[in-house]
C-alpha positions as a Markdown table, in Angstrom:
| # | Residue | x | y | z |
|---|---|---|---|---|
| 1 | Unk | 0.0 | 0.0 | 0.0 |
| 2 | Unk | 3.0 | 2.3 | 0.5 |
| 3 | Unk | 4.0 | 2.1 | -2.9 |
| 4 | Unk | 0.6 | 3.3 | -4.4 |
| 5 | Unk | 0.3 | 6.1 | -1.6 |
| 6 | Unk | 3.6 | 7.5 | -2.8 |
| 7 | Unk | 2.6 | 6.8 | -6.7 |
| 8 | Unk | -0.8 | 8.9 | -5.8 |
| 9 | Unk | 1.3 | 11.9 | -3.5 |
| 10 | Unk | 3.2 | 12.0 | -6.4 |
| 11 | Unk | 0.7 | 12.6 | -9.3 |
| 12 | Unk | -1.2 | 15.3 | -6.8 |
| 13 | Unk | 2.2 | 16.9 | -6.3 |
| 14 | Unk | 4.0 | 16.7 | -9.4 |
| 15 | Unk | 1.6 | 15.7 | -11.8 |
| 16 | Unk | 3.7 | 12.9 | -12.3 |
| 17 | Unk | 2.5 | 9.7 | -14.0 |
| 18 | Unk | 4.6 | 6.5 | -13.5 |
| 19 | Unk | 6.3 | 5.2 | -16.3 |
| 20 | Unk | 6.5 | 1.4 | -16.3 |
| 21 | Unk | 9.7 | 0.6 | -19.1 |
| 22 | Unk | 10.6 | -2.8 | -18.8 |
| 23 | Unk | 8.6 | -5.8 | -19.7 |
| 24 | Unk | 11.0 | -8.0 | -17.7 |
| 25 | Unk | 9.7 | -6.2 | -15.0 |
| 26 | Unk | 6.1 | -4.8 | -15.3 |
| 27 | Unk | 5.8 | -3.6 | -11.8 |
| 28 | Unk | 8.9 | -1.0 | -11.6 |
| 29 | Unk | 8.3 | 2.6 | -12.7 |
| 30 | Unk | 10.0 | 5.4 | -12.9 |
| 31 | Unk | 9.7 | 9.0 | -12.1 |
| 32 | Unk | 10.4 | 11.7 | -14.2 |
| 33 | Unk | 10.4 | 15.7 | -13.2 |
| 34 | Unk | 9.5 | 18.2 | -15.6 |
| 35 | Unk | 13.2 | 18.3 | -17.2 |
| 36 | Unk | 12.6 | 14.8 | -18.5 |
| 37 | Unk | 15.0 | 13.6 | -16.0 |
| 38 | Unk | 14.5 | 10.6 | -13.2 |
| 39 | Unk | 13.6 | 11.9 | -9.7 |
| 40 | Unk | 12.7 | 8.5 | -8.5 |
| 41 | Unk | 12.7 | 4.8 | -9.1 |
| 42 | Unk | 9.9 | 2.2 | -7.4 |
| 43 | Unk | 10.7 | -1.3 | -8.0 |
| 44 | Unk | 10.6 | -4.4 | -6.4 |
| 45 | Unk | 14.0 | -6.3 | -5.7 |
| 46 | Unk | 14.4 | -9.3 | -3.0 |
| 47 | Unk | 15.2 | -8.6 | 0.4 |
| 48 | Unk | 18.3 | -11.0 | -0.2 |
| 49 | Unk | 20.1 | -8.0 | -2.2 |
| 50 | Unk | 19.8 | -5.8 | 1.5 |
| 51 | Unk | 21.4 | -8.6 | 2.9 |
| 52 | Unk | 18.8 | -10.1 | 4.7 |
| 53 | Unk | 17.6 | -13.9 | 4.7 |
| 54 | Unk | 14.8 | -14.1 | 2.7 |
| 55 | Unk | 14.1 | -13.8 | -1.4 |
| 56 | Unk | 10.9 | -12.5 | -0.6 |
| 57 | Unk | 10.1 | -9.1 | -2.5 |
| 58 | Unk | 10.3 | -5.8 | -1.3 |
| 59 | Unk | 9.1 | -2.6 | -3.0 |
| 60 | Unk | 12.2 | 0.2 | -2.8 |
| 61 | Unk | 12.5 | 3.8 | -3.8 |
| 62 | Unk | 15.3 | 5.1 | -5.1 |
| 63 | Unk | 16.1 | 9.0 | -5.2 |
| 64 | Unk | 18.9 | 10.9 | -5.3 |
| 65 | Unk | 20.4 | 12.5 | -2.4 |
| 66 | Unk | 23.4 | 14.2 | -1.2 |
| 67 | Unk | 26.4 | 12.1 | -0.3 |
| 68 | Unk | 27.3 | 13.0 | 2.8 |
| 69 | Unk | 23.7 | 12.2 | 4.0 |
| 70 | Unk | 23.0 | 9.1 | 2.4 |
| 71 | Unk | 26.3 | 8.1 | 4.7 |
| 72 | Unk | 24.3 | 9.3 | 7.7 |
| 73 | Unk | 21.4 | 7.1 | 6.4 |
| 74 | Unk | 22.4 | 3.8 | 5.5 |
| 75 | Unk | 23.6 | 3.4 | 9.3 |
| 76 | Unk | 19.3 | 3.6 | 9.7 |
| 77 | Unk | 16.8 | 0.4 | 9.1 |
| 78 | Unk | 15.1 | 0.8 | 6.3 |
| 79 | Unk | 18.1 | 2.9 | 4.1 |
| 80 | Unk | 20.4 | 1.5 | 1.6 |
| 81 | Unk | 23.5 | 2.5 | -0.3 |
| 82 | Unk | 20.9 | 2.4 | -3.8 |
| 83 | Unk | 19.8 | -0.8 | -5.7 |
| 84 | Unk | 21.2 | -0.9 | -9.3 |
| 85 | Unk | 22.0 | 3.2 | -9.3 |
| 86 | Unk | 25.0 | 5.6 | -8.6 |
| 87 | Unk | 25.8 | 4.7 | -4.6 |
| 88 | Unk | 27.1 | 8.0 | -4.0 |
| 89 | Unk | 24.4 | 10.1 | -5.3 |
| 90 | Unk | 21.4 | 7.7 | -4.9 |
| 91 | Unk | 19.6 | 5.9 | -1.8 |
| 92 | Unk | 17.2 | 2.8 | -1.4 |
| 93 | Unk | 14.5 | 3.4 | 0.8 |
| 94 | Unk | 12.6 | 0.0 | 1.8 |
| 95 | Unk | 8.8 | 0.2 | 1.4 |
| 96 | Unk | 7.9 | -1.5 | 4.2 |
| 97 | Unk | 6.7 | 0.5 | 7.0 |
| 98 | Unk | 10.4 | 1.2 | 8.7 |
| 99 | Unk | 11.1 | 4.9 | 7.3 |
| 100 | Unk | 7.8 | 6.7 | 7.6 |
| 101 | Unk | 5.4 | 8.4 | 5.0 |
| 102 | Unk | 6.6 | 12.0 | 6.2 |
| 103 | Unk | 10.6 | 11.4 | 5.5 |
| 104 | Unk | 9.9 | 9.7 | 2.6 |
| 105 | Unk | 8.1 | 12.8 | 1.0 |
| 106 | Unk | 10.7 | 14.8 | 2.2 |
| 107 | Unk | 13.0 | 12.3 | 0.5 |
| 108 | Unk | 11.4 | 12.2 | -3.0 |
| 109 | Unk | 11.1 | 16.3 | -2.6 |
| 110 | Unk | 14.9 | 16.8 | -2.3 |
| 111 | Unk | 15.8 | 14.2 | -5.0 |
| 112 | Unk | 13.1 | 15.8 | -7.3 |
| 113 | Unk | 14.8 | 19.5 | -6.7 |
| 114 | Unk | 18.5 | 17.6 | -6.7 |
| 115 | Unk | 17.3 | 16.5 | -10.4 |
| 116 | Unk | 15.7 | 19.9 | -11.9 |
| 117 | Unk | 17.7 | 22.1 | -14.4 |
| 118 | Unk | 18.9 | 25.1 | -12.4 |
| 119 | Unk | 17.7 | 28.1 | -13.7 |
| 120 | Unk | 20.3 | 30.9 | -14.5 |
């Protein structure tokens, strides 16, 4: 359900639609800001790839975020260096329940700024 709530806050914020690109796999989507550019990524990736025990399937976000605070957040549950992205620049954030709704706004707000043209 967290997936689609963040899906929905951001169509009503953005105006963004997902895009779903891969056939392989039909349930990840993208994000993209007005620029064209990626401001998010929601997929779904086993739990085994966050090192834990299981191969059971967990929806992530990925957005982009500053370096110095994604090394502050990875020492957290529920952050990750990111999933099949740019480590330094981007962070996995578990769907789950651990990181609440509130931080993860905040979250997809900075990455969506982070990804926006700068206007001269």
């Amino acid at each position: 359900m967290l997936r689609q709530e963040i899906l929905d806050w951001a169509k009503r914020k953005y105006s963004t639609e997902p895009e779903y690109l891969w056939a392989k796999y039909p349930d990840d989507c993208i994000l993209r800001n007005k620029d064209g550019r990626w401001y998010a990524l929601v997929m779904e990736v086993p739990r085994n790839k966050f090192g834990f025990d299981s191969n059971e399937l967990v929806s992530v976000l990925n957005v982009k975020a500053d370096m110095i605070l994604i090394d502050l957040l990875v020492e957290q549950d529920g952050y990750y260096r990111a999933y099949h992205m740019n480590k330094n620049q981007w962070i996995s954030i578990l769907l789950d329940g651990t990181v609440p709704i509130d931080i993860i706004e905040h979250m997809i707000e900075e990455s969506y700024e982070k990804t926006s043209k700068k206007k001269k």
